[in-house]
N, C-alpha and C positions, 0 to 999 in steps of 0.2 A: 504494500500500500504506500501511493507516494502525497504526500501534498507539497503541491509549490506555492510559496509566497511569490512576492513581487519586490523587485528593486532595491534591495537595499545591501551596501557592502555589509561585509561579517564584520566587519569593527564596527557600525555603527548599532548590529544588534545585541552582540556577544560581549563587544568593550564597555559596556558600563551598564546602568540601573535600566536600560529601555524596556527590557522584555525578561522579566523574571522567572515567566516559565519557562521559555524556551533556554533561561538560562539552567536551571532548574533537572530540565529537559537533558538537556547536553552534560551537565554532571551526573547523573543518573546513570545514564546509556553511555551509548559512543558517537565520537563526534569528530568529522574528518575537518581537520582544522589548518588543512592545505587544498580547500578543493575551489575550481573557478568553474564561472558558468563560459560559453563557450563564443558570443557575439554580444552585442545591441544590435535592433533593443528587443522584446521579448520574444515573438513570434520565431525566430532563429532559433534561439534558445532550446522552445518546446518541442520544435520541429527535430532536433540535434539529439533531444534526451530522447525520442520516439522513433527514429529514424536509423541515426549514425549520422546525418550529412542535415545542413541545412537546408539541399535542395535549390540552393540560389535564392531563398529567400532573404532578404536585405530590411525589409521592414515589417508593418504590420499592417499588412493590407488585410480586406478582407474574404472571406472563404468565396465570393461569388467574382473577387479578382484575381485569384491565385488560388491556383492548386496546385497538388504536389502529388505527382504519380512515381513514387518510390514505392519499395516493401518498408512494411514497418512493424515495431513489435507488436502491435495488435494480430497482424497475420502469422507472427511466426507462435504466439499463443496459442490461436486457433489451431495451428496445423498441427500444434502437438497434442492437441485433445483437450486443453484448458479453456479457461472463459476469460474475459475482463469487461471493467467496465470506466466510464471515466463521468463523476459525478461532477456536475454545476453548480454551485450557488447562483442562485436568482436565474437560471435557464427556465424560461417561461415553460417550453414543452419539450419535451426528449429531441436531440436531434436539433437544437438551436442552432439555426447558422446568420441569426441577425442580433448585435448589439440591441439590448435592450435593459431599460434602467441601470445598474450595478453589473450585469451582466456584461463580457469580452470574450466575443470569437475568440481574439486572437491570443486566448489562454487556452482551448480547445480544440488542439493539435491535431486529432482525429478527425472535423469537419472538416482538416482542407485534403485529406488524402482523399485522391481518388474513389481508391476501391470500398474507402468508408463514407464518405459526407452524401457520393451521389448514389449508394443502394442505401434507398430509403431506410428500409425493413433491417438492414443489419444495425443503421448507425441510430434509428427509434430503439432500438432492442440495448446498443451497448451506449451510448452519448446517452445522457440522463441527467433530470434533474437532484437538486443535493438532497432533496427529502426524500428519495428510493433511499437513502444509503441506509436511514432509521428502519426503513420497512426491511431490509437486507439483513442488517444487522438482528433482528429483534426474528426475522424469520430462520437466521441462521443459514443465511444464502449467500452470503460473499464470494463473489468471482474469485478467481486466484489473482489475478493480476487488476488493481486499484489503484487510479489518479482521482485526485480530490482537486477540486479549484473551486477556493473559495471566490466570494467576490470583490468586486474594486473596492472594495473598504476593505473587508476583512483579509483580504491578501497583504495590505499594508500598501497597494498602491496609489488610493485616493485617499488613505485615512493613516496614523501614526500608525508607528511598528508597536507600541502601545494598544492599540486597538486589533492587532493582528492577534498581539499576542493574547489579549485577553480571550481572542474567538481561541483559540488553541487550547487554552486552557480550559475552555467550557469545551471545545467537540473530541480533543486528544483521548481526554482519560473515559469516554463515552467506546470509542474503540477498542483501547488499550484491556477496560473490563469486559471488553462483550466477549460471552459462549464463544460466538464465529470467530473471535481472533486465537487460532489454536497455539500449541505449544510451539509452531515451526514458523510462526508468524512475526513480520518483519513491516515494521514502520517506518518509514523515512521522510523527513521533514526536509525541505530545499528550500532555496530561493532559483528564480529564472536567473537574475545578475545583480547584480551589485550596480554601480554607476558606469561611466565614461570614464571617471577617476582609477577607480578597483573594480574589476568583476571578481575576487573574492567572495564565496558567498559561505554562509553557513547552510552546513548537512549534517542533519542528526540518524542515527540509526537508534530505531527504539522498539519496545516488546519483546518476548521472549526468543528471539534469533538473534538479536544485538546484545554483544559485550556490556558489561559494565560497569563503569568510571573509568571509562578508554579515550583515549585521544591519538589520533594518527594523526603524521606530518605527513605522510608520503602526497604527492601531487596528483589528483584526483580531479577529475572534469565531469559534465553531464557524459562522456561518452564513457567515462566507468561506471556509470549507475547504471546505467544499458547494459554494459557487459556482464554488470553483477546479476543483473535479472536473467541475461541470456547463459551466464557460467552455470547458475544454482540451478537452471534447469535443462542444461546441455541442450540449450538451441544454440545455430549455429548464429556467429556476428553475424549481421546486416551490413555492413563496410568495414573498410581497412580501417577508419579512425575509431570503429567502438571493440573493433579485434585489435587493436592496437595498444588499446588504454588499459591500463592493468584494472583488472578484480578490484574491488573493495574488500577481498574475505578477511583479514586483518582487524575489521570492522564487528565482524558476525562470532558470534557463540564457535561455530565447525571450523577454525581456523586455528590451525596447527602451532 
């Protein structure tokens, strides 16, 4: 399960008093404390952690001006027998592909691929609004593989990292206790990037798969979060840049 936040360097959230859960959060667990996101400004980013390649996407356009016909880990899921899904804050109706109130496409990587935004019926079934996750959770149905995006407040990008953090603090530990999050289960907290300044961001790994009171330096990108999903479950990389990026297992409980 991944939730990305929005914009903010790791110094600005982890170096002082802004977010006391997620600091909280990161002494707890384990926390890669050399990881960068991989572009600006965001839509590269999600495309990169979903992909391997940004696909030549440059900004944040939207799903109805840019699409991206690559493979992506939603396909290499399916094809090994798994499910996933990737839940919205404030998506009016499953399969959102227009900006609406608090709501951003271009936090919702899945709408612009291809093979997902335009079969209606797959991306109604896996793209979902954030209130299926309670009904998921509470029915004990969690897909294996889970993106959360919360929205333009509670991501931290129209509201403080203050306000991100406090939505964390109320939706984190709602997860972390539910039945469905099993004993092999693995949370990961991210940011898309940091600024123009630092793209430093912070990445937490938490729940019962993540180490605890661990701190990595090693140098970690969205294209090892990728690998890590595609390592733990022997799919093969998507591109040279997420087979290229080292594993996070260092990070995880099964690391030697």
């Amino acid at each position: 399960m991944i939730i990305v936040e929005e914009n903010k360097p790791a110094d600005d959230v982890l170096g002082g008093n802004a977010a006391p859960y997620l600091s909280e959060l990161a002494s707890k667990y384990a926390v890669a404390a050399n990881y960068s996101a991989i572009a600006n400004p965001s839509l590269p980013n999600y495309i990169a952690l979903t992909s391997g390649t940004t696909a030549g996407i440059t900004t944040d356009c939207l799903p109805g001006d840019c699409t991206v016909d690559v493979p992506n880990i939603a396909d290499l899921v399916e094809a090994s027998g798994r499910d996933w899904r990737i839940y919205g804050e404030g998506m009016p109706q499953p399969c959102g592909t227009e900006n609406t109130g608090k709501y951003a496409t271009k936090h919702i990587p899945f709408v612009y691929y291809e093979d997902v935004g335009r079969d209606v019926a797959r991306c109604r079934e896996h793209v979902v609004p954030y209130d299926t996750l309670a009904q998921d959770l509470a029915a004990d149905t969690l897909p294996d593989l889970v993106f959360i995006t919360p929205d333009l407040c509670n991501d931290m990008h129209d509201c403080s990292i203050g306000t991100g953090d406090e939505w964390l603090s109320r939706e984190v530990p709602k997860i972390l206790e539910s039945p469905g999050f099993s004993r092999n289960s693995l949370l990961v907290v991210t940011f898309d990037e940091g600024n123009r300044a630092s793209n430093d961001v912070v990445t937490i790994f938490a729940g019962p798969a993540a180490k605890r009171g661990y701190s990595s330096d090693r140098a970690y990108t969205h294209y090892s979060l990728l690998h890590t999903v595609e390592a733990v479950w022997d799919l093969q990389p998507l591109t040279a840049n997420d087979a290229g990026a080292p594993v996070m297992q260092d990070l995880l409980q099964s690391a030697g």
